[in-house]
C-alpha positions as CSV (number, residue, x, y, z in Angstrom):
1,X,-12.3,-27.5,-19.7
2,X,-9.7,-24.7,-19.9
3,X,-9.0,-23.9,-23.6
4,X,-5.5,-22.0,-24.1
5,X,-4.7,-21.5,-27.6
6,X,-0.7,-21.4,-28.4
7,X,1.0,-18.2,-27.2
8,X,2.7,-16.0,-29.7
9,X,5.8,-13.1,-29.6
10,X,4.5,-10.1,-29.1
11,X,5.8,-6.7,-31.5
12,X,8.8,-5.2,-29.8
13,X,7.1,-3.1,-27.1
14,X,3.9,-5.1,-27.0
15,X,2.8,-7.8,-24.6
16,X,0.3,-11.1,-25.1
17,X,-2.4,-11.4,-23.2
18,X,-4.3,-14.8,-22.8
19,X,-7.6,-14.1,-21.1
20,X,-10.7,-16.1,-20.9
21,X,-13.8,-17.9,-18.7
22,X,-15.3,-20.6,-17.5
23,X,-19.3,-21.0,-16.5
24,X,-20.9,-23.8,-15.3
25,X,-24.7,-23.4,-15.1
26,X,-27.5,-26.0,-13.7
27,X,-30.6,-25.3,-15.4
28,X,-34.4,-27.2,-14.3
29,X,-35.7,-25.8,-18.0
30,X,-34.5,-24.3,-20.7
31,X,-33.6,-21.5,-20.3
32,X,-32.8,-18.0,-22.9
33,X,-29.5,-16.5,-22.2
34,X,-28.2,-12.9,-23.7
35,X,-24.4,-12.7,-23.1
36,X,-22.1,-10.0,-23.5
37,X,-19.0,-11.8,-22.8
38,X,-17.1,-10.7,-26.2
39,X,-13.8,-8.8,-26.2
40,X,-15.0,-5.7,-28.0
41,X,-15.1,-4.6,-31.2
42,X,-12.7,-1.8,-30.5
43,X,-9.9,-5.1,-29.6
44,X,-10.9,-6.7,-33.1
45,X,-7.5,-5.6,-34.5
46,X,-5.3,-7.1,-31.3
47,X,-7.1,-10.6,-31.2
48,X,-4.2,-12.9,-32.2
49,X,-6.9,-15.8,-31.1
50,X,-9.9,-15.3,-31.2
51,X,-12.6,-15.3,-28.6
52,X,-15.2,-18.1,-29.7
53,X,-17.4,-18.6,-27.7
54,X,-17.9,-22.6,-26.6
55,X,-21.4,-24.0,-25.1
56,X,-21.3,-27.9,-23.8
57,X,-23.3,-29.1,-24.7
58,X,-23.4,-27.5,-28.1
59,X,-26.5,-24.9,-29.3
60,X,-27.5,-22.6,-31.4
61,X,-25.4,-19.0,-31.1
62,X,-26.8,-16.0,-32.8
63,X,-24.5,-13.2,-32.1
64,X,-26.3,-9.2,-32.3
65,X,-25.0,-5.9,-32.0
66,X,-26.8,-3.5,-28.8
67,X,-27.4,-0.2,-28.4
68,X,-24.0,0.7,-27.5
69,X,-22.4,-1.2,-29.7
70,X,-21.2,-4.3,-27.9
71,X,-21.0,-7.7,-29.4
72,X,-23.6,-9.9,-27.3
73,X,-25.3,-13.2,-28.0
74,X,-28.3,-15.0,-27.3
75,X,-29.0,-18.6,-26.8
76,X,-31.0,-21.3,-25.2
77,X,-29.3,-23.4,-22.6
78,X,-30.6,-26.9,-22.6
79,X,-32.2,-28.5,-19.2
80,X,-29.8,-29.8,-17.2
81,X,-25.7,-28.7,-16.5
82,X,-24.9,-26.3,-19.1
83,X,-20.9,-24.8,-20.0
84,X,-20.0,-21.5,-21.6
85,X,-16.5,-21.1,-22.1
86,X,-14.2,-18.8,-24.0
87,X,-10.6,-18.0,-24.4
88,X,-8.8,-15.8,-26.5
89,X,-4.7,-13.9,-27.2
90,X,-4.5,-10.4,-27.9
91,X,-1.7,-8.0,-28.7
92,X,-1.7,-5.2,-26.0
93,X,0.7,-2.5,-26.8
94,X,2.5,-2.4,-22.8
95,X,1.1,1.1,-21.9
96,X,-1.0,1.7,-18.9
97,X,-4.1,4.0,-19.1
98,X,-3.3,7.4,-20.7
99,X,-3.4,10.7,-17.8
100,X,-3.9,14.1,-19.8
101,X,-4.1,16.5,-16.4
102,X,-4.9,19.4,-19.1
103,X,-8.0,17.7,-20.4
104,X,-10.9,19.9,-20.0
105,X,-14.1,19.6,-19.1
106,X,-16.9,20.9,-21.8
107,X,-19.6,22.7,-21.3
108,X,-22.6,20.9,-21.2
109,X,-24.5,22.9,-24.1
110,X,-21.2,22.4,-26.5
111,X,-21.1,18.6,-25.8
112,X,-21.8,16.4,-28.7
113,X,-25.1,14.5,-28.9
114,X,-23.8,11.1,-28.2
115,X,-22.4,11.9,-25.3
116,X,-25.5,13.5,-23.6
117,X,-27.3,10.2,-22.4
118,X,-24.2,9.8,-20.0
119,X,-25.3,12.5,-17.9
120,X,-28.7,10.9,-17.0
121,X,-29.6,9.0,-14.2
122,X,-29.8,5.5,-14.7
123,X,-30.8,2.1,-12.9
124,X,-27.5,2.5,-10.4
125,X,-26.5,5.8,-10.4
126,X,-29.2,8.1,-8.8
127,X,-27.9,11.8,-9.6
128,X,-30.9,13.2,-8.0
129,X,-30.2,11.8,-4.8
130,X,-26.7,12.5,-4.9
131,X,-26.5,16.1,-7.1
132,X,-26.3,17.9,-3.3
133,X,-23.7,15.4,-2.0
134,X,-22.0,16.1,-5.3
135,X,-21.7,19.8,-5.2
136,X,-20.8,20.1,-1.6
137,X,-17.5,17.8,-2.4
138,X,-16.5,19.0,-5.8
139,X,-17.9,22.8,-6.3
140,X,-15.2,24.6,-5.4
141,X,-12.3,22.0,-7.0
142,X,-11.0,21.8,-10.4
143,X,-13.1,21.2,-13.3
144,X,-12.0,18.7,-16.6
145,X,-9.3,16.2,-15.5
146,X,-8.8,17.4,-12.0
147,X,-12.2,17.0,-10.9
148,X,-12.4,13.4,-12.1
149,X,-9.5,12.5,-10.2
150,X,-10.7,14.5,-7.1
151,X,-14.0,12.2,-7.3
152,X,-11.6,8.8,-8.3
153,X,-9.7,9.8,-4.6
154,X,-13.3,10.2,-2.8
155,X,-14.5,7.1,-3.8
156,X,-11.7,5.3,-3.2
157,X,-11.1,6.5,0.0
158,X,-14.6,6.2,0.8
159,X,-15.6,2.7,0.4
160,X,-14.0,-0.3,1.7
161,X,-13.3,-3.0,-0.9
162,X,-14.6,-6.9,-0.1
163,X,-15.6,-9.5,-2.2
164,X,-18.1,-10.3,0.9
165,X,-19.9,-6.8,0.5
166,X,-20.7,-8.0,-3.7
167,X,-24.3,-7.5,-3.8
168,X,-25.7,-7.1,-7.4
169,X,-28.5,-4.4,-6.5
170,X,-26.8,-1.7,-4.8
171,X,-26.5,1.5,-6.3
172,X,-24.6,4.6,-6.1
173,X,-26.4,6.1,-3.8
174,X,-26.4,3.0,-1.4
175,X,-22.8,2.3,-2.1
176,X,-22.3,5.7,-1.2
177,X,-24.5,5.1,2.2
178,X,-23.0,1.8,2.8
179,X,-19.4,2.4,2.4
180,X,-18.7,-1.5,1.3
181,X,-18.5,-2.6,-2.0
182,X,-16.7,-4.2,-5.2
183,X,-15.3,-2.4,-8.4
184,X,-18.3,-2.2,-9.7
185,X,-19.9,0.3,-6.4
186,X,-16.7,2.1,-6.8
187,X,-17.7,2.8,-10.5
188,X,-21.3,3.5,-10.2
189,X,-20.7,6.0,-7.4
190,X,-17.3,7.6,-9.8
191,X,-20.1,7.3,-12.3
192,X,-22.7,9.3,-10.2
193,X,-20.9,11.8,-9.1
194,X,-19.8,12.8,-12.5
195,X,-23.1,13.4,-14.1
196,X,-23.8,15.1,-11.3
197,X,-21.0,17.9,-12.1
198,X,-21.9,17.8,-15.8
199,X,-19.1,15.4,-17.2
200,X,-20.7,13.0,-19.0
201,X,-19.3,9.0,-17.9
202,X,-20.3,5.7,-19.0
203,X,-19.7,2.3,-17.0
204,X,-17.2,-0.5,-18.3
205,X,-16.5,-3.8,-18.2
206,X,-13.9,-6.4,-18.9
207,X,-10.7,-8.3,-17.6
208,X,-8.1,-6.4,-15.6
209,X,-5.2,-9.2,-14.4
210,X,-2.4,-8.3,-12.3
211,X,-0.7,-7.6,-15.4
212,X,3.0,-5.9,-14.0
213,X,1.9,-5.8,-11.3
214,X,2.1,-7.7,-7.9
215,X,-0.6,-10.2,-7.4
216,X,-3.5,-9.1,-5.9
217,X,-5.4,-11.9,-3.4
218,X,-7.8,-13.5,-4.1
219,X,-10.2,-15.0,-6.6
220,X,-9.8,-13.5,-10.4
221,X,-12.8,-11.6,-11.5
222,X,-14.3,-9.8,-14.6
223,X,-13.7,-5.9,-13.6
224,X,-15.4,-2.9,-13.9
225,X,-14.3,0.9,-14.5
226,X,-15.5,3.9,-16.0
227,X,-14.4,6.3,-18.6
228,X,-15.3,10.0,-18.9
229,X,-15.6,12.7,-21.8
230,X,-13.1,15.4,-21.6
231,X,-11.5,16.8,-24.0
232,X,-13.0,15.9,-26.9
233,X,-12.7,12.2,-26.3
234,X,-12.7,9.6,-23.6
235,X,-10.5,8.8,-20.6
236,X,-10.5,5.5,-19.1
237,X,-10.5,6.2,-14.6
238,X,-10.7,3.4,-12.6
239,X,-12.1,4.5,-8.4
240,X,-11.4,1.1,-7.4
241,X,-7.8,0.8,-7.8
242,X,-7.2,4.7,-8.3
243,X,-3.6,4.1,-10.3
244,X,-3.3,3.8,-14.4
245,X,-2.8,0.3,-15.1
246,X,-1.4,-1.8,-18.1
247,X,-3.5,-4.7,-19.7
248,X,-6.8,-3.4,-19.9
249,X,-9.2,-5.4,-22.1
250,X,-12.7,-4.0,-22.6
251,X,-15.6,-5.9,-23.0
252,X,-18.6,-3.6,-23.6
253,X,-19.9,-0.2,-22.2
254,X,-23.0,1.4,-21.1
255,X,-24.3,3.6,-19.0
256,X,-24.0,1.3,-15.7
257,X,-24.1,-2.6,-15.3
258,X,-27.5,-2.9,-16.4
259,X,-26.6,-2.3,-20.1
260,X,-23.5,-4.4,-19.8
261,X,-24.9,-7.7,-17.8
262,X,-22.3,-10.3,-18.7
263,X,-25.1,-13.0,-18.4
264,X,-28.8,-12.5,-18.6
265,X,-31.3,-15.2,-17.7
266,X,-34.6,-15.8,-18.7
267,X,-35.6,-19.0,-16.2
268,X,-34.7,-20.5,-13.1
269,X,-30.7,-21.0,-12.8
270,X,-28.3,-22.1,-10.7
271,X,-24.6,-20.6,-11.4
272,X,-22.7,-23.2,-9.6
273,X,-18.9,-22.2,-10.7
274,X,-17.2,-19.1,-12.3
275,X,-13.8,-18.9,-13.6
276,X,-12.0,-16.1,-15.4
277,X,-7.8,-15.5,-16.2
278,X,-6.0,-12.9,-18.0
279,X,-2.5,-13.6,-17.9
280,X,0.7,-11.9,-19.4
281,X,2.1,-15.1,-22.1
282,X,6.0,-14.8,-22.6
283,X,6.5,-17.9,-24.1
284,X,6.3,-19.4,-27.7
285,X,4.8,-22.7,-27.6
């Protein structure tokens, strides 16, 4: 079941998005589940609906806060065919991602604490493997914003986009190999490649419709993009589609999709469908 609540007028300026899912799981057991499939907290203040999150049958829901911040929740699905769902209406003020071409890049001794656990390796980005790769493309470049968007124009460039080529263990390094991937390769290598020149970046995830836009084939997906520290703050970037965009909704952040799993299982599972929207709302119903 599709659940839209009633669209709204946006504030002069503004736009409405409606953006939700659909799961449908087959489970032999029951079966422990941690989602992170909130808006996040960061979007509290633009939720016009909000995103409740809807189980069929109905179960228990205890809701947590992670590491990084991100709103998740944990559950048991019951034996059997099991439904999460979720839709919700947010304010989003029209503007695509911000560009600041005189951002610079920091130091790495003057960079605050928080930020320093982005310039690690982690589960899919290998910057040991790729440091040498790194250096040899981006050394002699720009540094702060220039040198993110000189890595955003390699990686796009570099791997071919296919919904065919989704495989949920590749890494940077084989994505980088491999040449074939979905936005989430084209992040973790963006990712990569970062550390490896000392700007700290951190992995994202979320719903990107073709908000604006024209539409873009094929089936509608959760996305996943990256933002990096310069400047004293942080700049969304986005490899796969290499352009700022409008209607960006984050879900939750980490340092690559590891930390940011939208579903975790703790059992035998079957997903056996997957729907997601975000759509522009003009009308007042």
């Amino acid at each position: 079941m599709h659940l839209h609540p009633p669209a709204t007028n946006g504030l002069p300026g503004d736009l409405n998005l409606r953006v939700g899912f659909e799961m449908e799981y087959l489970c032999p057991q029951p079966t422990p589940m941690i989602l992170a499939l909130n808006v996040h907290y960061s979007r509290s203040a633009d939720l016009l609906y909000p995103d409740r999150l809807l189980t069929s049958p109905a179960v228990p829901v205890m809701a947590y806060r992670d590491l990084f911040g991100n709103w998740c929740s944990r559950l048991v699905a019951p034996q059997g065919l099991f439904i999460l769902s979720s839709t919700a209406l947010l304010r989003d003020s029209g503007r695509a991602d911000d560009v600041a071409w005189d951002a610079e890049q920091h130091p790495v001794e003057q960079l605050p604490e928080a930020t320093l656990v982005y310039l690690l390796g982690s589960r899919y980005c290998e910057t040991d493997q790729l440091s040498d790769a790194a250096w040899a493309l981006f050394g002699h470049g720009p540094t702060g914003w220039g040198r993110v968007q000189a890595i955003c124009d390699f990686v796009h460039q570099h791997i071919t986009f296919g919904y065919e080529h989704a495989r949920r263990t590749r890494s940077a390094w084989e994505g980088f190999q491999e040449k074939v991937g979905v936005c989430r390769d084209y992040a973790h290598l963006a990712i990569a490649f970062c550390r490896c020149m000392n700007i700290p970046a951190r992995y994202c995830t979320g719903y990107l419709g073709d908000i604006r836009i024209p539409a873009v084939p094929g089936p509608m997906d959760f996305a996943g993009w990256f933002e990096a520290y310069l400047g004293n703050r942080w700049y969304t970037f986005d490899a796969r589609n290499n352009t700022p965009r409008i209607g960006r909704v984050l879900m939750a952040r980490g340092r690559d999709a590891c930390d940011v799993a939208l579903v975790s299982t703790f059992g035998p599972n079957t997903l056996q469908r997957f729907t997601v929207w975000a759509d522009e709302v003009h009308e007042t119903l």
